[in-house]
PDB file of N, CA, C and O in Angstrom:
ATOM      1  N   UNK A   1       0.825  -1.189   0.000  1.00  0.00           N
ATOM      2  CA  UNK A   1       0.000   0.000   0.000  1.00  0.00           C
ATOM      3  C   UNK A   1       0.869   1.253   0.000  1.00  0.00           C
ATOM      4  O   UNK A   1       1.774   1.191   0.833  1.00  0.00           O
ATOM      5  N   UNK A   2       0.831   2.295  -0.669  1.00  0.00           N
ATOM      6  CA  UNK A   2       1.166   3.069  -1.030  1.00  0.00           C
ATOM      7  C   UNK A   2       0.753   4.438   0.790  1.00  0.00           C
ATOM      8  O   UNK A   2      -0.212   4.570   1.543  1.00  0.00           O
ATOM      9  N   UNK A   3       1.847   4.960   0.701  1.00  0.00           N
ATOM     10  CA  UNK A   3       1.270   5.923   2.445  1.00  0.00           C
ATOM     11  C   UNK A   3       0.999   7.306   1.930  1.00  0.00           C
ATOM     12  O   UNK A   3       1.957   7.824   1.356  1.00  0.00           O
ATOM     13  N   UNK A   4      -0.039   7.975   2.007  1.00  0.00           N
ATOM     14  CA  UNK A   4      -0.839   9.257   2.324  1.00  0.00           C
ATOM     15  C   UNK A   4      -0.947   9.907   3.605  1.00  0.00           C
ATOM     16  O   UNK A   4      -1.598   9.800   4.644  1.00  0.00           O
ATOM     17  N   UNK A   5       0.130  10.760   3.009  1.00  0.00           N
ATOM     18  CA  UNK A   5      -0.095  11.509   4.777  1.00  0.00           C
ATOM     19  C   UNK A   5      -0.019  13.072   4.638  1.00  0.00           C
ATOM     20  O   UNK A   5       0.784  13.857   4.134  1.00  0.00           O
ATOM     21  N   UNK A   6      -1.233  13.176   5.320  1.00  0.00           N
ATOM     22  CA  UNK A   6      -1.936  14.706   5.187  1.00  0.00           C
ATOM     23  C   UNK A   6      -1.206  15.422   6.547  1.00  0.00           C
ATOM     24  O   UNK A   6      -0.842  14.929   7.615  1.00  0.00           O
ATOM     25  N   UNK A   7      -1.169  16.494   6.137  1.00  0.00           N
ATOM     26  CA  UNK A   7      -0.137  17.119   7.695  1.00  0.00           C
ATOM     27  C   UNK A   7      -1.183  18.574   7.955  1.00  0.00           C
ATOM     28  O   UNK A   7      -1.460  19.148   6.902  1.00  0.00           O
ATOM     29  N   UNK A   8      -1.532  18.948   8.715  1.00  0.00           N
ATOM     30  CA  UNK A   8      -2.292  19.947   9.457  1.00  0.00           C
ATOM     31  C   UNK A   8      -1.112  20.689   9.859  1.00  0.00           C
ATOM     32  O   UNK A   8      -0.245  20.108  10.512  1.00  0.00           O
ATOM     33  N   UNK A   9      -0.943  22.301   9.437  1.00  0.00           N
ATOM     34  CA  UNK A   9       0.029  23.388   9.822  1.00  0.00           C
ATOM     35  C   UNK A   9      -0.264  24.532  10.211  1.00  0.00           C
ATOM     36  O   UNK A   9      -1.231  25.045   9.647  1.00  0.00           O
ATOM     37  N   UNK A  10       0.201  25.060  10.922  1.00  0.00           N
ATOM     38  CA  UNK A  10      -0.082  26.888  10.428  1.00  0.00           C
ATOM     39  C   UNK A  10       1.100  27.418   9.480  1.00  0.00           C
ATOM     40  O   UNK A  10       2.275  27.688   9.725  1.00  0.00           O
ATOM     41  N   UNK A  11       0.424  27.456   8.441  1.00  0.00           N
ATOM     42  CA  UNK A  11       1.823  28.107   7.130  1.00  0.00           C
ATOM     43  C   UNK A  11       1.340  29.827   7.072  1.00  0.00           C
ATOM     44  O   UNK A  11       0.221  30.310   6.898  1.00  0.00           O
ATOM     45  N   UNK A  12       2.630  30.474   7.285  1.00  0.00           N
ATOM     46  CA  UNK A  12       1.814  32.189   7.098  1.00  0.00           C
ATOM     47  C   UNK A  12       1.045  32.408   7.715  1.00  0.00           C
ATOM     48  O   UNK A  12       0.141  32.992   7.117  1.00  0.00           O
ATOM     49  N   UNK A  13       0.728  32.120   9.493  1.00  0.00           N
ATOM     50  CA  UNK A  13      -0.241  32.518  10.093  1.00  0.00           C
ATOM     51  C   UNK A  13      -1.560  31.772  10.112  1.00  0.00           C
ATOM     52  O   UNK A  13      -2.381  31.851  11.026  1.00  0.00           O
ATOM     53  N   UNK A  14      -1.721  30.836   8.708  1.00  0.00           N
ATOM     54  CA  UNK A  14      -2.937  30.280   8.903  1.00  0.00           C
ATOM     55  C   UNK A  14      -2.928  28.626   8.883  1.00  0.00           C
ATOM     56  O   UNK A  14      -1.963  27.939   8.549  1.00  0.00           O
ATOM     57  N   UNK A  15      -4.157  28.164   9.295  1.00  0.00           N
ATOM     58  CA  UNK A  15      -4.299  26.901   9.303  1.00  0.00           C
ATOM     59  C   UNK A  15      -4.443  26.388   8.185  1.00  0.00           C
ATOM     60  O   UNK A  15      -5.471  26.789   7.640  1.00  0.00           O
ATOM     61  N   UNK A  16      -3.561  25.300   7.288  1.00  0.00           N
ATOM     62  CA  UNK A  16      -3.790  24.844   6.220  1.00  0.00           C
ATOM     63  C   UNK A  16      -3.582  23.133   6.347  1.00  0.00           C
ATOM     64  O   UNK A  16      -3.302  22.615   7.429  1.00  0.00           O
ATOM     65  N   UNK A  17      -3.706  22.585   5.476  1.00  0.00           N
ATOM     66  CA  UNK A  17      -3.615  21.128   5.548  1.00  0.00           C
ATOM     67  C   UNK A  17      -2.897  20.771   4.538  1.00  0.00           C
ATOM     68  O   UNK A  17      -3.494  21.053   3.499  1.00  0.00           O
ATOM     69  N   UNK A  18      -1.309  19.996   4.240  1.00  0.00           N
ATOM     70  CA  UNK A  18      -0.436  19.957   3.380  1.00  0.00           C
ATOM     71  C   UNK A  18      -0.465  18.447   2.747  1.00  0.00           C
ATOM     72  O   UNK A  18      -0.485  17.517   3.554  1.00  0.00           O
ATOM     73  N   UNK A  19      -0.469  18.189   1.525  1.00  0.00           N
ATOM     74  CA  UNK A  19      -0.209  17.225   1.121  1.00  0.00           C
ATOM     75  C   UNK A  19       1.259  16.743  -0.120  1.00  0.00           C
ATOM     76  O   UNK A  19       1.149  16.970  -1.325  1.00  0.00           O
ATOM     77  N   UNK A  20       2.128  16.287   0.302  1.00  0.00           N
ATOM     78  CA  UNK A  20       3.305  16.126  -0.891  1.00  0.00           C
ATOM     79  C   UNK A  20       3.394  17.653  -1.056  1.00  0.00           C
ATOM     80  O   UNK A  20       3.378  18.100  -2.202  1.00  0.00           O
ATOM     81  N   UNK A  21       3.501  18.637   0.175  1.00  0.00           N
ATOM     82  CA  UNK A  21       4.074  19.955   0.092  1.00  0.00           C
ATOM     83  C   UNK A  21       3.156  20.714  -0.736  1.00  0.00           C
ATOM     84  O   UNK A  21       3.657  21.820  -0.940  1.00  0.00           O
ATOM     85  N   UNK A  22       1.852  20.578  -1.387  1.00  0.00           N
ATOM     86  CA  UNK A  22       1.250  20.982  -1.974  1.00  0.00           C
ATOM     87  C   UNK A  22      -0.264  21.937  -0.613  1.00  0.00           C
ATOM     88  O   UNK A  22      -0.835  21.106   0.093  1.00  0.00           O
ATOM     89  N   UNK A  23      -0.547  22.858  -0.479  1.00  0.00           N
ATOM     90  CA  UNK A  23      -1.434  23.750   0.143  1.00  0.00           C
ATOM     91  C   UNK A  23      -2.892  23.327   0.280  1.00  0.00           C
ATOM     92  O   UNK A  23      -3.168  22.985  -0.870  1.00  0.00           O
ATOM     93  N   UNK A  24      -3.852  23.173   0.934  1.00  0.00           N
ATOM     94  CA  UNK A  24      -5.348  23.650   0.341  1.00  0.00           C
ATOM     95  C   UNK A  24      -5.372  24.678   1.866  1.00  0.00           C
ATOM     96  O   UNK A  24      -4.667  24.553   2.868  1.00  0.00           O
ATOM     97  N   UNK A  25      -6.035  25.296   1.688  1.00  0.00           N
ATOM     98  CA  UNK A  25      -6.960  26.212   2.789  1.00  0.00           C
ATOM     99  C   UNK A  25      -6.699  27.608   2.082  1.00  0.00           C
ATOM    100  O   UNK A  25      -6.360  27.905   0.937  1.00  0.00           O
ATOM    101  N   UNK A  26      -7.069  28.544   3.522  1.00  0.00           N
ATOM    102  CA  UNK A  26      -6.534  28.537   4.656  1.00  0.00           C
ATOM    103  C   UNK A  26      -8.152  28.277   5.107  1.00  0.00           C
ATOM    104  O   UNK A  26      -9.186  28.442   4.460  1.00  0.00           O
ATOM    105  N   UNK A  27      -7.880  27.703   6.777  1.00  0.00           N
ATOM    106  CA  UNK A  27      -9.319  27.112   7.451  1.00  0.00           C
ATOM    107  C   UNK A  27      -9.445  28.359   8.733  1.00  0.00           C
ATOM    108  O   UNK A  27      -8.540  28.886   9.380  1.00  0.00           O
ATOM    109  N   UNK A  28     -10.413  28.497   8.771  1.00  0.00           N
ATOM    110  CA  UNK A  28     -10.799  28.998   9.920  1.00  0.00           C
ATOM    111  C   UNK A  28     -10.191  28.680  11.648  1.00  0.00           C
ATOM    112  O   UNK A  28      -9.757  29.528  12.428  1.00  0.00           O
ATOM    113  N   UNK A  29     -10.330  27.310  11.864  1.00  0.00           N
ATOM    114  CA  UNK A  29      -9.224  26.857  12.662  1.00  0.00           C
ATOM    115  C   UNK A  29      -8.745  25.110  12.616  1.00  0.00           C
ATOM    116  O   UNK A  29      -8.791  24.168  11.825  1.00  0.00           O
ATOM    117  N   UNK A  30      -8.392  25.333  13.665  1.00  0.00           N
ATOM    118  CA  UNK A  30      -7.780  23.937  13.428  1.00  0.00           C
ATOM    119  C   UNK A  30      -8.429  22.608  13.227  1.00  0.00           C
ATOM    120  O   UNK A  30      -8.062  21.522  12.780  1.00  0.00           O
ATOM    121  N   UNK A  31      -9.241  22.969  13.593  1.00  0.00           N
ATOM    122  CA  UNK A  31     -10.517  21.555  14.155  1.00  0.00           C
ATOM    123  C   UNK A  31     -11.036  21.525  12.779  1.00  0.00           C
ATOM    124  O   UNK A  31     -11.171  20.406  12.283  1.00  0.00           O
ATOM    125  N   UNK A  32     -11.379  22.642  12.012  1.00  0.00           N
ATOM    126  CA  UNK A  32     -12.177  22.479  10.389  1.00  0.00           C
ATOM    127  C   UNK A  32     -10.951  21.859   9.771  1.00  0.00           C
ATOM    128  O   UNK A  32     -11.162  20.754   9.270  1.00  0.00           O
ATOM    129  N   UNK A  33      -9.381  22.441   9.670  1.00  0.00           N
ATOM    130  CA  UNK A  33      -8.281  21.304   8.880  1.00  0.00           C
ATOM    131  C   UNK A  33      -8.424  20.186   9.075  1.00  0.00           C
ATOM    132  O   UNK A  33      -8.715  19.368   8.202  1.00  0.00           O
ATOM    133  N   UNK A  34      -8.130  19.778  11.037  1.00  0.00           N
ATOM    134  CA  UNK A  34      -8.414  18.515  10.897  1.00  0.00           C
ATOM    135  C   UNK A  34      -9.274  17.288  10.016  1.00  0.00           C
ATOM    136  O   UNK A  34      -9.053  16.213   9.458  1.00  0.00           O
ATOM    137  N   UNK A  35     -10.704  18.486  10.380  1.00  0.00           N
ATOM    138  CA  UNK A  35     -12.176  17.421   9.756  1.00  0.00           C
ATOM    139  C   UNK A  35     -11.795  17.324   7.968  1.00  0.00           C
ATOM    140  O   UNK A  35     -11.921  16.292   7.309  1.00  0.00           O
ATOM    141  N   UNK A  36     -11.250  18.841   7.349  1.00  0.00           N
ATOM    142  CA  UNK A  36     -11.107  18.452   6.030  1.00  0.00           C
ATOM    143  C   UNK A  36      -9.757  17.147   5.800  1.00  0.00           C
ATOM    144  O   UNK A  36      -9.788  16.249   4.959  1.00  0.00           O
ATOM    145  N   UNK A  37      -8.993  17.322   6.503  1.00  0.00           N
ATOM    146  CA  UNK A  37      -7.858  16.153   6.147  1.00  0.00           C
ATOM    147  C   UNK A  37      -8.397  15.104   6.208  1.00  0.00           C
ATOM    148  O   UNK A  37      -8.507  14.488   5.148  1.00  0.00           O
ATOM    149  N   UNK A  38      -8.894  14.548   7.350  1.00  0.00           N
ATOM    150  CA  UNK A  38      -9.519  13.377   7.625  1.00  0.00           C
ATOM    151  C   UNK A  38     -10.609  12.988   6.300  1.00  0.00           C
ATOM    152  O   UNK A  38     -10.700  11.988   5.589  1.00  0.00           O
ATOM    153  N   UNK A  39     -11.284  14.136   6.344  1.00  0.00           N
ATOM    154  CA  UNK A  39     -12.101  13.198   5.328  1.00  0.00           C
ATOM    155  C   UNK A  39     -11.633  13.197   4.052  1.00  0.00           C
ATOM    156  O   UNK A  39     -12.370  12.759   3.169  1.00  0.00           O
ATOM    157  N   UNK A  40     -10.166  13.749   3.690  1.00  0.00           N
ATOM    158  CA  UNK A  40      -9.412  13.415   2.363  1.00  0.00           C
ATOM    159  C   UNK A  40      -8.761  12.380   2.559  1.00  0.00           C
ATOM    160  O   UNK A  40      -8.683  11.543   1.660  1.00  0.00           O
ATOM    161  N   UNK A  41      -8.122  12.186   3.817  1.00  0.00           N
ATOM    162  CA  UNK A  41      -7.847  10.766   4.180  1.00  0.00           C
ATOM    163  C   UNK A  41      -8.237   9.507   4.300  1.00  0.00           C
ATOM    164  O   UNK A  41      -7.456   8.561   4.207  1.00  0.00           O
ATOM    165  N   UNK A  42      -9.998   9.351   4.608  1.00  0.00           N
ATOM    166  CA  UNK A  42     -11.028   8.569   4.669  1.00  0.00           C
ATOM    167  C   UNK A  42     -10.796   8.372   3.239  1.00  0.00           C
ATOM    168  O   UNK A  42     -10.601   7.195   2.938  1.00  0.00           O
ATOM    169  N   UNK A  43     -10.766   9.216   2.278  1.00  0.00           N
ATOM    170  CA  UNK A  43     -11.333   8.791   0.879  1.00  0.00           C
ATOM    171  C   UNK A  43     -10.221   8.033   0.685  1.00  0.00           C
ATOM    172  O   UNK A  43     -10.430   6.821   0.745  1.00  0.00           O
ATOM    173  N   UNK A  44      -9.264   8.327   0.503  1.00  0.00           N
ATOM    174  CA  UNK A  44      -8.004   8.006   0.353  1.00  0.00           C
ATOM    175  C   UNK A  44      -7.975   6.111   0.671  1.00  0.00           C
ATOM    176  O   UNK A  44      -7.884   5.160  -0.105  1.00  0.00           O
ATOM    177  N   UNK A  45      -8.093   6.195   2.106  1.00  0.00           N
ATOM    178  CA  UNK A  45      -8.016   4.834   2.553  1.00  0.00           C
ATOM    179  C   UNK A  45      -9.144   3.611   2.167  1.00  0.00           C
ATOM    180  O   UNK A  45      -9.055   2.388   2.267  1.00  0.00           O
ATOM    181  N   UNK A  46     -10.545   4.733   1.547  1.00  0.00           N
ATOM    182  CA  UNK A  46     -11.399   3.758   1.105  1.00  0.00           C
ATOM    183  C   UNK A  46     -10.771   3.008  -1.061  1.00  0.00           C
ATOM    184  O   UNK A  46     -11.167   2.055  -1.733  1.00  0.00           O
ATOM    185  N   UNK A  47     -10.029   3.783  -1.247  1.00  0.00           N
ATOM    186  CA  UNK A  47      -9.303   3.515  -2.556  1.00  0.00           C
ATOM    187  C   UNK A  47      -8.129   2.092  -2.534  1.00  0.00           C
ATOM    188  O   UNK A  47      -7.604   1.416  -3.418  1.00  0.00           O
ATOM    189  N   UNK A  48      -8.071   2.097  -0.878  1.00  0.00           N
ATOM    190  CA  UNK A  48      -6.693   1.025  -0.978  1.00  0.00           C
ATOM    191  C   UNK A  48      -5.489   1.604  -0.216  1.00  0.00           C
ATOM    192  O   UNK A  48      -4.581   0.910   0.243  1.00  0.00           O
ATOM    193  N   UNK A  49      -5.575   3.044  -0.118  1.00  0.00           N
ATOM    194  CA  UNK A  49      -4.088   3.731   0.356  1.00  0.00           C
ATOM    195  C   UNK A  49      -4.098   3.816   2.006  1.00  0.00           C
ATOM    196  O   UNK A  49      -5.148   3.775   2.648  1.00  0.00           O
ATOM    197  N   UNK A  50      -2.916   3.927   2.551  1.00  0.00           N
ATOM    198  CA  UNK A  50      -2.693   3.984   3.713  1.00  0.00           C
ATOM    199  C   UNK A  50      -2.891   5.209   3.988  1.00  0.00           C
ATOM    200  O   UNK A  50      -2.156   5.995   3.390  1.00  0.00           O
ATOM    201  N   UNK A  51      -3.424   5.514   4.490  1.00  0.00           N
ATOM    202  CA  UNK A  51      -3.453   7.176   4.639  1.00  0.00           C
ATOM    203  C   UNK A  51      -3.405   7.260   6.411  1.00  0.00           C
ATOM    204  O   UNK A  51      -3.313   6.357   7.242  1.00  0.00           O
ATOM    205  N   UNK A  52      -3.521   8.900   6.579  1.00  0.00           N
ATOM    206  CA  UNK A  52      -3.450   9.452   8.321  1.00  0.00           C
ATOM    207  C   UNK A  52      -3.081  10.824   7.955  1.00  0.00           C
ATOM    208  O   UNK A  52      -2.536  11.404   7.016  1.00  0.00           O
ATOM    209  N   UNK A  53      -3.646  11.119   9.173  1.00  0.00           N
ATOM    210  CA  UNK A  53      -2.990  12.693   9.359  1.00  0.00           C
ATOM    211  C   UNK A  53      -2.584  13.227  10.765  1.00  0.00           C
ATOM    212  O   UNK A  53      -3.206  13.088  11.818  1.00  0.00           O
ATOM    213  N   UNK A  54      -1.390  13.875  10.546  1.00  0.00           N
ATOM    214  CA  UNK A  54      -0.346  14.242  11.539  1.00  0.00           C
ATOM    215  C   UNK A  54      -0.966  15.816  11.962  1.00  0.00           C
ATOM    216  O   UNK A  54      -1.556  16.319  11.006  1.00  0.00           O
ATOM    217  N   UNK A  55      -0.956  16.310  12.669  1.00  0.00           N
ATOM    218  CA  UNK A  55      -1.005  17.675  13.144  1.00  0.00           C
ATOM    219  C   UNK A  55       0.377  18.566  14.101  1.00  0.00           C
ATOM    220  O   UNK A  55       0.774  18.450  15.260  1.00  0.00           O
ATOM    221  N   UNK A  56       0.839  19.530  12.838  1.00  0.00           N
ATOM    222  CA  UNK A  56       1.793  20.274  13.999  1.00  0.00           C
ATOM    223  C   UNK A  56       1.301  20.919  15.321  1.00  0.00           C
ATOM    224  O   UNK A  56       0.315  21.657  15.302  1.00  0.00           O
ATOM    225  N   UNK A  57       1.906  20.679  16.357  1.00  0.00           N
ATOM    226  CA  UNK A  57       1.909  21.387  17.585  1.00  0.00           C
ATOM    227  C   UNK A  57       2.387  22.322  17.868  1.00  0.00           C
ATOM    228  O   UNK A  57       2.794  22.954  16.893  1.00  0.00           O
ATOM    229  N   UNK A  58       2.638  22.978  19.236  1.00  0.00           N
ATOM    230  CA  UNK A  58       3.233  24.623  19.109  1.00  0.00           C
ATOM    231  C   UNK A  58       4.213  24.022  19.427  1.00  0.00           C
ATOM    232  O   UNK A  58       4.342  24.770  20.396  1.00  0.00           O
ATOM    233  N   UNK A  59       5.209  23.228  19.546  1.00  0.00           N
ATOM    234  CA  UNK A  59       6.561  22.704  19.924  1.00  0.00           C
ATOM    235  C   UNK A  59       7.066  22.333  18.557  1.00  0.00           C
ATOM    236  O   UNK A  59       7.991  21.522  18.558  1.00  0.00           O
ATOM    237  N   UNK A  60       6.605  22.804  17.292  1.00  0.00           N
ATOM    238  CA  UNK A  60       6.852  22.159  15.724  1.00  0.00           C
ATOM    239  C   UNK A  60       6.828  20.934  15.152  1.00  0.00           C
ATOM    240  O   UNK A  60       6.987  20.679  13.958  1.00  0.00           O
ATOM    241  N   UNK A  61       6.555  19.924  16.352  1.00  0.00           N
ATOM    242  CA  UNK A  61       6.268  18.352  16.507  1.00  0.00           C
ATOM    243  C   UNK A  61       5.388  18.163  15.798  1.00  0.00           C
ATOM    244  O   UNK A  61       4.489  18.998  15.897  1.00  0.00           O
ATOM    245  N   UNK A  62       5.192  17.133  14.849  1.00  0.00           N
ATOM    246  CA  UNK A  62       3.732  16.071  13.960  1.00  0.00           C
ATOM    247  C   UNK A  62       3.447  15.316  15.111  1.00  0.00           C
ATOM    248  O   UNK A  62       4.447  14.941  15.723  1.00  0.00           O
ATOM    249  N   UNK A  63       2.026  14.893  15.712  1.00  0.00           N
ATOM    250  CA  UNK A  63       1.895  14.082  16.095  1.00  0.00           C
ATOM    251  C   UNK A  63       0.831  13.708  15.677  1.00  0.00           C
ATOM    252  O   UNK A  63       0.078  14.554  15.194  1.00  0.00           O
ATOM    253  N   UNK A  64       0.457  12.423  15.727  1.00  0.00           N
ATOM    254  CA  UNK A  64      -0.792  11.504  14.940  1.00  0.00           C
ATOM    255  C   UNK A  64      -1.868  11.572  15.875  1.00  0.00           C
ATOM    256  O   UNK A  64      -1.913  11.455  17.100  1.00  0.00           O
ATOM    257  N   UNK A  65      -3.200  11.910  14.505  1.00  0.00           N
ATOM    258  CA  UNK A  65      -4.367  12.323  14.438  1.00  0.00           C
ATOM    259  C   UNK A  65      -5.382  10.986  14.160  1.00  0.00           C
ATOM    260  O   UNK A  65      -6.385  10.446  14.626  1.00  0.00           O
ATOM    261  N   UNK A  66      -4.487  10.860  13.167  1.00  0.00           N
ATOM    262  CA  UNK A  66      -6.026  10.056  12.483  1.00  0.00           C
ATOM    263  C   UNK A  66      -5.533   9.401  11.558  1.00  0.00           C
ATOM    264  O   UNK A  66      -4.983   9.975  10.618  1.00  0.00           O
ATOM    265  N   UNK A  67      -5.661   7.607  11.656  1.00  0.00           N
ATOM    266  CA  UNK A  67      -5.016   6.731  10.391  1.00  0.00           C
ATOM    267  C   UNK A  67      -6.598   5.866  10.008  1.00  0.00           C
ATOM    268  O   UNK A  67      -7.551   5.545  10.719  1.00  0.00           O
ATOM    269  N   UNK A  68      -6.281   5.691   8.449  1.00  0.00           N
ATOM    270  CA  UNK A  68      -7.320   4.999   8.171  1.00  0.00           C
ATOM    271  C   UNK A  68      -7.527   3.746   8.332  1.00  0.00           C
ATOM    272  O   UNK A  68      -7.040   3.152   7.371  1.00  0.00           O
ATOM    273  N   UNK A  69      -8.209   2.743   9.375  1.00  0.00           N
ATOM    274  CA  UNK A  69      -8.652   1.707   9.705  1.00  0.00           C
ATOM    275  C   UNK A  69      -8.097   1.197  11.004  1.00  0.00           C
ATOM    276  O   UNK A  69      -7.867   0.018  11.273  1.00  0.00           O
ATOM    277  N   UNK A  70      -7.905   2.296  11.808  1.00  0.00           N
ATOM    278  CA  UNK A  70      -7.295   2.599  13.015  1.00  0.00           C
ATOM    279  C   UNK A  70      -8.276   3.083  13.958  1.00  0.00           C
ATOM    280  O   UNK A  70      -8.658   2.508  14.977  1.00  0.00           O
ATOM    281  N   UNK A  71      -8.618   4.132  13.537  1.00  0.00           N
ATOM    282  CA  UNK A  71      -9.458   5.253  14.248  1.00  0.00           C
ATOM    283  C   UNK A  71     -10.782   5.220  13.504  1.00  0.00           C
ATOM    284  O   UNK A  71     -10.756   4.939  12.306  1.00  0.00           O
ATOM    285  N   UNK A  72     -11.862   5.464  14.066  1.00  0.00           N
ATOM    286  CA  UNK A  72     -13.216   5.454  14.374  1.00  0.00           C
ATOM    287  C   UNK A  72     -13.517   6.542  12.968  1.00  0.00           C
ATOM    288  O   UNK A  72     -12.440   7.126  13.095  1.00  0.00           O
ATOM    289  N   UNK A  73     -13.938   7.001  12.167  1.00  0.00           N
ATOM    290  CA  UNK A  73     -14.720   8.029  11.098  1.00  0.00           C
ATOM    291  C   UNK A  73     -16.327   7.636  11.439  1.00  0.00           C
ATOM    292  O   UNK A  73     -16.845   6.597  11.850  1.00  0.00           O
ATOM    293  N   UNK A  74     -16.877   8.979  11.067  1.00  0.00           N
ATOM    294  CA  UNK A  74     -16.082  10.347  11.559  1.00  0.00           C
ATOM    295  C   UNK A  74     -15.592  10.105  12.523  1.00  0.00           C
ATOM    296  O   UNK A  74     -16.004   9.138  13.162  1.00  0.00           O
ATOM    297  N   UNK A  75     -14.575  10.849  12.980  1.00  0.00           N
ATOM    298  CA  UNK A  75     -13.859  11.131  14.341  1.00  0.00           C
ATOM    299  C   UNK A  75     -14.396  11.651  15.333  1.00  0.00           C
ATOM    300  O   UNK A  75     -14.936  12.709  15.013  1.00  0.00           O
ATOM    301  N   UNK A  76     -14.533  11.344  16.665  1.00  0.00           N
ATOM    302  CA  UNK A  76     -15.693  11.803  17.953  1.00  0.00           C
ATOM    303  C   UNK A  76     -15.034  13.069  18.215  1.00  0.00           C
ATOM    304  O   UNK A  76     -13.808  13.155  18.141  1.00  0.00           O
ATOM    305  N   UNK A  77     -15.919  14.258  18.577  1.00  0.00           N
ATOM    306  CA  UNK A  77     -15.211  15.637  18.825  1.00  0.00           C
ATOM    307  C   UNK A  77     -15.211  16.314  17.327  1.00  0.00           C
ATOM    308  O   UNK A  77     -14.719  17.429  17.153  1.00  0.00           O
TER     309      UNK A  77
END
């Protein structure tokens, strides 16, 4: 399986969600990136791919959010 991994940032002040260094947003806050990654990730993992998404912290750390067939979709919260 091929790995998809969506990363949740603040780039330039705003919340965006990065894929292969490529942009979408900017989101309102963090919790709407999250929900949009995830559910690009959901799709993702329903195709065959490994997917998840990491979220930076204020310490510049990724830490894991959400992998597909791991964690519960939608996600509680």
């Amino acid at each position: 399986m091929a790995s998809v991994q969506y990363f949740v940032t603040r780039h330039k002040g705003q919340w965006m969600v990065a894929l292969n260094c490529e942009y979408s947003g900017p989101y309102a806050t963090e919790e709407e990136a999250i929900r949009v990654a995830v559910d690009a990730a959901h799709k993702e993992g329903k195709v065959g791919r490994d997917a998840q998404v990491l979220v930076q912290g204020h310490d510049h750390r990724f830490r894991h959010e959400w992998t597909y067939g791991q964690d519960p979709y939608p996600p509680s919260g």
